[in-house]
C-alpha positions as CSV (number, residue, x, y, z in Angstrom):
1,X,96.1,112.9,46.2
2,X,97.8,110.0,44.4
3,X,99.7,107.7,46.5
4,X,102.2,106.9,43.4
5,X,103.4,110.7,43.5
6,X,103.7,111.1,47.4
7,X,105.4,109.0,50.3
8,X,102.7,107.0,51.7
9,X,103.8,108.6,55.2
10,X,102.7,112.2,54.0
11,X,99.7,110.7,53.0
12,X,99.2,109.3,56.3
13,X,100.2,112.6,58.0
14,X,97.5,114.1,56.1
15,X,94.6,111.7,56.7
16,X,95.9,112.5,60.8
17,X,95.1,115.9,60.4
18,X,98.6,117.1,61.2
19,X,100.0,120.2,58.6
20,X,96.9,123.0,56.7
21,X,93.5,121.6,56.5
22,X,91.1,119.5,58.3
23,X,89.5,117.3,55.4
24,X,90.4,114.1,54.9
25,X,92.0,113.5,51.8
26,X,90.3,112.2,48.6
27,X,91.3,108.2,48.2
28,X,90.3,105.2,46.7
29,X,89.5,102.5,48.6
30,X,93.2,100.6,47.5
31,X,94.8,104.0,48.4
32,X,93.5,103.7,52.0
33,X,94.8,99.9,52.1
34,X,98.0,101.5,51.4
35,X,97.7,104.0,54.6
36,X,96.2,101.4,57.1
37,X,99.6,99.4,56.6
38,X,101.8,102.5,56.8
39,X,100.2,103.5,59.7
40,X,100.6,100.1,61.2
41,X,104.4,100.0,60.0
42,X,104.4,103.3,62.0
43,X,102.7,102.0,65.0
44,X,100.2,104.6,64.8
45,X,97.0,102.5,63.6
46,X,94.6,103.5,66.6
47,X,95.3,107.3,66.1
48,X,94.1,106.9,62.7
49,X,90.8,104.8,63.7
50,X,90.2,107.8,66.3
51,X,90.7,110.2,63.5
52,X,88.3,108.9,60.9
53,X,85.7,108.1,64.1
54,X,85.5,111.7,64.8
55,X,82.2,113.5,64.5
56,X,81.9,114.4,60.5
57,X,84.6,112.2,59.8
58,X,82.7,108.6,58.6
59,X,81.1,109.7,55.6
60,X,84.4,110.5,54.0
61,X,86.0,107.0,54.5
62,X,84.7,103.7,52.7
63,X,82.8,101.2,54.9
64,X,84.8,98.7,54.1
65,X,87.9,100.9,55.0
66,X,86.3,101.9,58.4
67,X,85.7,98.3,59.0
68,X,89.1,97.3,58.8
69,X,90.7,100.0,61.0
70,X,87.8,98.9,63.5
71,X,88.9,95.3,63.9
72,X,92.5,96.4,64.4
73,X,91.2,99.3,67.0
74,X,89.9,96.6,68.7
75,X,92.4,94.1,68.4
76,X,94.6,96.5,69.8
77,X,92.6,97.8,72.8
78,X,91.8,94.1,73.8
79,X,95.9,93.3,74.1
80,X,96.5,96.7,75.7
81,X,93.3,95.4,78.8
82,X,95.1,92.0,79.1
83,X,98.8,94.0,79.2
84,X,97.5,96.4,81.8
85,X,95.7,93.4,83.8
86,X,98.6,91.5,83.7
87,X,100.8,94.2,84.8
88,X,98.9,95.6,88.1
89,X,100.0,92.1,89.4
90,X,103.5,92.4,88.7
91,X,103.1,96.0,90.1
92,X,101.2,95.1,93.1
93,X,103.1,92.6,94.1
94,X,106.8,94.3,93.9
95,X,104.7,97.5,96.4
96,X,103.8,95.0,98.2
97,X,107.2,93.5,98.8
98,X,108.3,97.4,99.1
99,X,110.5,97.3,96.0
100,X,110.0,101.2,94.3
101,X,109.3,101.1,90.5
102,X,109.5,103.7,88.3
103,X,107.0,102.4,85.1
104,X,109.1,103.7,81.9
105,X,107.5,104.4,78.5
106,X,105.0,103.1,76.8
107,X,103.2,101.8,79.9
108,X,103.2,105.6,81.5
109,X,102.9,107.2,78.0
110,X,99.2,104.8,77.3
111,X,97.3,105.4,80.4
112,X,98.7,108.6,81.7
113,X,100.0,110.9,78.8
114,X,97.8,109.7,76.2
115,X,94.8,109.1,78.3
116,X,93.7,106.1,76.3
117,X,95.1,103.0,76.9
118,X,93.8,101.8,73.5
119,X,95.5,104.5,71.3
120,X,99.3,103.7,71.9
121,X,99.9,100.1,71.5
122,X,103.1,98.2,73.2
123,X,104.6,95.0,72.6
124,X,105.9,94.9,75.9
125,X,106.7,96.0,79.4
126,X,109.5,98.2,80.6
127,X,110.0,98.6,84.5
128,X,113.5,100.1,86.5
129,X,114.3,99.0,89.7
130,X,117.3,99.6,91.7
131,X,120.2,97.8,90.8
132,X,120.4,96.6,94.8
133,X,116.6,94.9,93.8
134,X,117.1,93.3,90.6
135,X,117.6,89.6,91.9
136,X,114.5,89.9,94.5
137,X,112.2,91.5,91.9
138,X,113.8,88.5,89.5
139,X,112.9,85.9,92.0
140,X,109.8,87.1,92.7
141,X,108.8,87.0,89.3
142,X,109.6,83.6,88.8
143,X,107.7,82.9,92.1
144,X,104.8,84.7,90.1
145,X,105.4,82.1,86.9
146,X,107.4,84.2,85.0
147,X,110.3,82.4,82.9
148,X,113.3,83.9,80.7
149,X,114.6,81.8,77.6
150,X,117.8,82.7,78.5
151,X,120.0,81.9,81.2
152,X,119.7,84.4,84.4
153,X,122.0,87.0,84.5
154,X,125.5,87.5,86.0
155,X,127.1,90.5,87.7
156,X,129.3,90.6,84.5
157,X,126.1,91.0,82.4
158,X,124.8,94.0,84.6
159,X,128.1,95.7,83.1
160,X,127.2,95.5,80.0
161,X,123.4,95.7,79.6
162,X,120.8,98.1,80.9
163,X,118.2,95.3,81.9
164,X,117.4,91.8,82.7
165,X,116.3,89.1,80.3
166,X,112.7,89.4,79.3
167,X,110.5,87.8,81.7
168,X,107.1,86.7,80.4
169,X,104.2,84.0,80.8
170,X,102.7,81.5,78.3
171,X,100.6,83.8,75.8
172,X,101.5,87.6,77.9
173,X,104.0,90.6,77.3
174,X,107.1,90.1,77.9
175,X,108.3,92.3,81.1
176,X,112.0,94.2,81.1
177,X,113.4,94.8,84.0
178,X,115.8,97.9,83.9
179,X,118.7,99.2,86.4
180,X,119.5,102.2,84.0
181,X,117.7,103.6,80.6
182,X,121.0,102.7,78.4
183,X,123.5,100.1,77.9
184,X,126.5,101.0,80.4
185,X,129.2,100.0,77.4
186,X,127.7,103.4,75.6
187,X,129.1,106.5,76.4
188,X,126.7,108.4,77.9
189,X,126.7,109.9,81.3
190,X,123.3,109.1,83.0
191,X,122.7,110.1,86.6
192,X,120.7,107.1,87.6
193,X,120.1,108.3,91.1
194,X,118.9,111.4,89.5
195,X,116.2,109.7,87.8
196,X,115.0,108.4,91.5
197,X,115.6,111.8,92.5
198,X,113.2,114.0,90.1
199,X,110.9,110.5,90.2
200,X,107.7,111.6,90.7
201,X,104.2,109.4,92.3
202,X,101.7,108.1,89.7
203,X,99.0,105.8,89.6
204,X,99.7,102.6,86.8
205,X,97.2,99.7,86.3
206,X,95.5,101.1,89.5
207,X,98.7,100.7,91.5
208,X,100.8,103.6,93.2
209,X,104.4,104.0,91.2
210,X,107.0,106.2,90.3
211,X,107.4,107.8,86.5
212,X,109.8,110.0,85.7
213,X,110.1,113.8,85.6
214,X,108.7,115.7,82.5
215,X,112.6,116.5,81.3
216,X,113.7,113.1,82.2
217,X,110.8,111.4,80.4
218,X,111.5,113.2,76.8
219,X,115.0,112.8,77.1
220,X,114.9,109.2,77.5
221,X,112.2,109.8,75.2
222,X,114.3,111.0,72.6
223,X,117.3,108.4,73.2
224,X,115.2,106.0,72.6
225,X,113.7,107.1,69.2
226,X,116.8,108.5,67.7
227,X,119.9,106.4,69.3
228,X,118.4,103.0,70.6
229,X,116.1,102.4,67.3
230,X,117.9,104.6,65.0
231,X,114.1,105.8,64.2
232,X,112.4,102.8,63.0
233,X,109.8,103.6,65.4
234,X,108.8,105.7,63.1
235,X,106.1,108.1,63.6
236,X,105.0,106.6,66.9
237,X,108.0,107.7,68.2
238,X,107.8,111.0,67.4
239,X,103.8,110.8,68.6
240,X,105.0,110.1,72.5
241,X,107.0,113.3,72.3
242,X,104.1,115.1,71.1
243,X,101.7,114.2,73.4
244,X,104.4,114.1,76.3
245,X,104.8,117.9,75.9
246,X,100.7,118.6,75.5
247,X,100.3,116.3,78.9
248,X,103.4,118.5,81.0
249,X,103.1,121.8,79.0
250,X,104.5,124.5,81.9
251,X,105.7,121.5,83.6
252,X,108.7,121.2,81.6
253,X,111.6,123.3,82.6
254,X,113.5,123.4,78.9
255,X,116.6,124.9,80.6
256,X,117.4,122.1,82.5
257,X,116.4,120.0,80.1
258,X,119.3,121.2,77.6
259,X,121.2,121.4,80.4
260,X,120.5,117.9,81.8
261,X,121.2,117.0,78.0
262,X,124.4,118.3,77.8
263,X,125.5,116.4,81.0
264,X,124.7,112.9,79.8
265,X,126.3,113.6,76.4
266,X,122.7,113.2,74.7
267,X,122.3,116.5,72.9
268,X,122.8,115.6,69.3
269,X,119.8,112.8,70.0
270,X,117.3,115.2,71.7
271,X,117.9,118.3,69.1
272,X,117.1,115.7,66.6
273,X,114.1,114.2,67.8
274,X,112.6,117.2,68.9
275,X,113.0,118.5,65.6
276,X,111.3,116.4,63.8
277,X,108.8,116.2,66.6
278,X,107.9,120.0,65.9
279,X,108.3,119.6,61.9
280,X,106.5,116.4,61.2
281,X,103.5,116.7,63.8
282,X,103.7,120.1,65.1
283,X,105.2,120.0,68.5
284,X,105.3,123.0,70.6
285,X,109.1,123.2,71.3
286,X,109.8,126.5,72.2
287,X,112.7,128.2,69.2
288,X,114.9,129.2,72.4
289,X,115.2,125.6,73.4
290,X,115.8,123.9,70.2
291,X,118.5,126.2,69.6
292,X,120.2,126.1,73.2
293,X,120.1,122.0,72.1
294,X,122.0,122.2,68.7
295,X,125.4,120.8,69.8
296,X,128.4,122.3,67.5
297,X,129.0,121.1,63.9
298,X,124.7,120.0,63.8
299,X,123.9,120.0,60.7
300,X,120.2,121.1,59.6
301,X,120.1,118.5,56.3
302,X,120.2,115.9,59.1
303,X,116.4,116.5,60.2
304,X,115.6,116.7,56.5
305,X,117.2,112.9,56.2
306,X,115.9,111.8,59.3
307,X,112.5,112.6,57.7
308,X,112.8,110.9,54.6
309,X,113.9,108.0,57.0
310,X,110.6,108.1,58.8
311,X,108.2,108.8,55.8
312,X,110.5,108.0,52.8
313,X,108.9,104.4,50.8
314,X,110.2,101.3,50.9
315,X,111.9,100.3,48.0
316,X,112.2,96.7,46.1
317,X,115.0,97.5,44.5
318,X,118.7,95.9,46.6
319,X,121.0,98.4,46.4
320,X,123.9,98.2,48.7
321,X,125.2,100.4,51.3
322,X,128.5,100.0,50.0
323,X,127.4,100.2,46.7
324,X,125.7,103.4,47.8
325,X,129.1,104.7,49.4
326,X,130.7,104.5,46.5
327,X,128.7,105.9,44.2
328,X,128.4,109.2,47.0
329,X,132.7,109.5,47.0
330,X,133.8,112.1,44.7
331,X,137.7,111.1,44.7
332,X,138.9,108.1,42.2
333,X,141.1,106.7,44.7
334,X,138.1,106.3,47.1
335,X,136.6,105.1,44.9
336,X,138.9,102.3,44.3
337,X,139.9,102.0,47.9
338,X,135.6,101.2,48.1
339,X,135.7,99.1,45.2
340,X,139.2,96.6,46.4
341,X,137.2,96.0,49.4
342,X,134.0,94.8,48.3
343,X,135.3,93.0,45.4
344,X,138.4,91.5,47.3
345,X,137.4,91.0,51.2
346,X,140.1,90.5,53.9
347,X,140.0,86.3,54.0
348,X,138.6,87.0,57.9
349,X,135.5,88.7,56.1
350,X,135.2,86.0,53.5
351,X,135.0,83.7,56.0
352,X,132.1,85.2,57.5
353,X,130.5,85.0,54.0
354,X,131.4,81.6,52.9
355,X,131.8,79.7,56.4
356,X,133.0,76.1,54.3
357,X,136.2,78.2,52.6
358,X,137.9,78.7,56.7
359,X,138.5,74.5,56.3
360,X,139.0,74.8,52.1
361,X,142.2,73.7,50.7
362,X,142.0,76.2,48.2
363,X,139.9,79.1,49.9
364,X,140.7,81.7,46.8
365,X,137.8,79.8,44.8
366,X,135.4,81.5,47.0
367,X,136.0,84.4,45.8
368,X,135.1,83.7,42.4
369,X,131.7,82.9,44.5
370,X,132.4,86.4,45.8
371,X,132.0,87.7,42.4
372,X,129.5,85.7,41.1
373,X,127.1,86.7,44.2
374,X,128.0,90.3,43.5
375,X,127.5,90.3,40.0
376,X,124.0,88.2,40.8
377,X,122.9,90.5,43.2
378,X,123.7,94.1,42.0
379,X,124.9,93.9,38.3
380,X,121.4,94.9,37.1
381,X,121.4,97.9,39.3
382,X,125.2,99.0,38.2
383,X,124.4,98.3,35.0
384,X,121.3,100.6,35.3
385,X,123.9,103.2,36.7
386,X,126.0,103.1,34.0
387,X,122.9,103.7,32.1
388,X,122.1,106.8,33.9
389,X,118.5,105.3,34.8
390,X,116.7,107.8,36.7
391,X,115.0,105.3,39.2
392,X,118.0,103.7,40.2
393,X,120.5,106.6,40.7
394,X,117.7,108.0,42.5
395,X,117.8,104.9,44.4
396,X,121.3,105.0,45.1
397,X,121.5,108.8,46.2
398,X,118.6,108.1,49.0
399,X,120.5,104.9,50.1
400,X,123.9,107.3,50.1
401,X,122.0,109.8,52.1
402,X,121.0,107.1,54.2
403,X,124.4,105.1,55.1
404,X,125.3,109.2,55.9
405,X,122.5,109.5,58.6
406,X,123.1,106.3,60.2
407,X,126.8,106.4,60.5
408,X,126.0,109.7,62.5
409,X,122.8,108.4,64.5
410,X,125.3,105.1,65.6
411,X,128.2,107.5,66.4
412,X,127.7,109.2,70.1
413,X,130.4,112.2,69.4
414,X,129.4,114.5,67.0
């Protein structure tokens, strides 16, 4: 297997054991450089230390290799004990103040779903509280030492956002605070009291707490992965819906699910993730369900875009989305409607570019910047085009296909 020839995400998928087989594949010891930091770009590095640590396993990896994915194991595991530490305070001391808590996400998903607090690493904290509590769980978390580097919030932020500033402490995890699971400026109908409704008792850190029920968790779940982050979580994000449905299995009641889906206005998210949870890692989402979740007009090239998304490589070559647009329009006069724009920006856009031509005497010059920039920037690559080079319309048609996925991930009507 030669890392040049494949995305260095199906190579990882491969060394993790998911699609036919069960060997580990045949790489060099610079070929597994390259999967440790695509596993690390995916946030799945301790999955693949568990993998090439299980029994038969180490003889197929280089020592050096093993090594390597040690250290980070254990880097990892040693943040996740301090997080966890840090956090049965916080949760100890809002149950002892009677405040309920319902622990969201990757602190639920680590100890409880997982089962390993070591395999799914966080970067932070996310906690929801009643919107009634949010200024005595604030205050008691500066009582606590917590701090926020912005300014506390208003009522006319709570409008707006789904959550406090972060709190944290010199050298700890930042902590978020949640009312709801979304922004309330997007257009999605949550039933927050729901959520407290179906809330079900767990134990977190050592401390009794809410999480959410099984068809609450992966829809927020799949929100979160496909409309919050647009997928750059990657693979990890796709993980938690894996082993979220291995943890609940019966438990989850798919019906309401879609139907729950349907309600908020999430369905076009949770068809999505759910997909590619099935197709890149094998999920067991039953065919009735995924079906009953494929909102009118839903495309199936979609899941094979949001794919490449996840596993697709990098690329050094710059090649504009607008660049990329055009190339994808098929009509000359969209094509020149494209090109006007980009070549000769509205004077409120230019400003934005060049912030000294809004006080210029002559602010036309900076357009002749304008053009220099763009000729600097993506002449090689157009001039490649015109060329017909293979690499770079390649390049272009993925970035096309991109802008295409994105424009309908960041749109929440179909």
């Amino acid at each position: 297997m030669r890392m040049d020839r494949e995305p260095a995400g199906e190579v990882l998928l491969h060394c993790l054991g998911v699609g036919p087989g069960d060997q580990l594949p045949p790489l060099s010891e610079g070929e597994w450089g390259d999967v440790i930091r695509e596993s690390a770009r995916q946030g799945i590095t301790p999955l693949l230390y568990r993998r090439v640590q299980a029994p038969g396993r180490r003889a197929e990896v280089p020592p050096r290799v093993a090594e390597r994915l040690r250290e980070l194991a254990i880097g990892n595991a040693v943040k996740s004990l301090r997080l966890y530490r840090e956090l049965a305070e916080v949760l100890g001391a809002l149950r002892r103040d009677g405040i309920d808590v319902i622990v969201l996400k990757g602190a639920y998903l680590a100890e409880v779903v997982y089962g390993d607090i070591s395999l799914r690493p966080m970067t932070d904290v996310d906690l929801l509280v009643r919107k009634r509590d949010l200024a005595r769980v604030e205050a008691k978390l500066f009582a606590m030492g917590y701090s926020q580097r912005e300014q506390p919030h208003t009522d006319e932020d709570y409008s707006t956002c789904q959550h406090l500033h972060p709190l944290a402490k010199p050298g700890g995890a930042p902590i978020e605070i949640h009312w709801t699971i979304e922004s309330p400026t997007e257009p999605f109908a949550i039933d927050v009291e729901g959520l407290w409704g179906r809330a079900r008792g767990a134990k977190i850190a050592g401390v009794d707490v809410l999480v959410l029920s099984p068809e609450d968790l992966l829809l927020h779940l799949c929100l979160h992965t496909a409309f919050h982050h647009q997928l750059v979580l990657g693979l990890r994000g796709c993980w938690d819906i894996l082993e979220t449905i291995r943890h609940c299995g019966r438990a989850i009641d798919w019906e309401q699910l879609q139907r729950r889906a349907r309600r908020w206005g999430v369905e076009k998210y949770v068809c999505l993730t759910l997909h590619l949870a099935q197709q890149l890692l094998g999920a067991d989402v039953p065919a009735r369900a995924l079906a009953a979740l494929e909102p009118g007009g839903f495309e199936p090239r979609l899941i094979a875009l949001a794919r490449a998304e996840i596993l697709g490589r990098t690329s050094a070559v710059s090649v504009s989305a607008r660049f990329a647009q055009m190339w994808g329009v098929s009509r000359i006069p969209e094509k020149a409607s494209l090109l006007m724009k980009t070549v000769f920006p509205s004077k409120k856009a230019l400003a934005r570019m060049y912030p000294a031509c809004r006080d210029a005497r002559w602010p036309y010059r900076y357009y002749a910047a304008r053009w220099r920039d763009l000729l600097r920037q993506y002449g090689p690559s157009a001039w490649q085009m015109a060329r017909r080079d293979e690499n770079v319309t390649a390049l272009v048609r993925r970035e096309h296909e991109r802008a295409i996925l994105m424009d309908w991930l960041k749109s929440a009507s179909l």
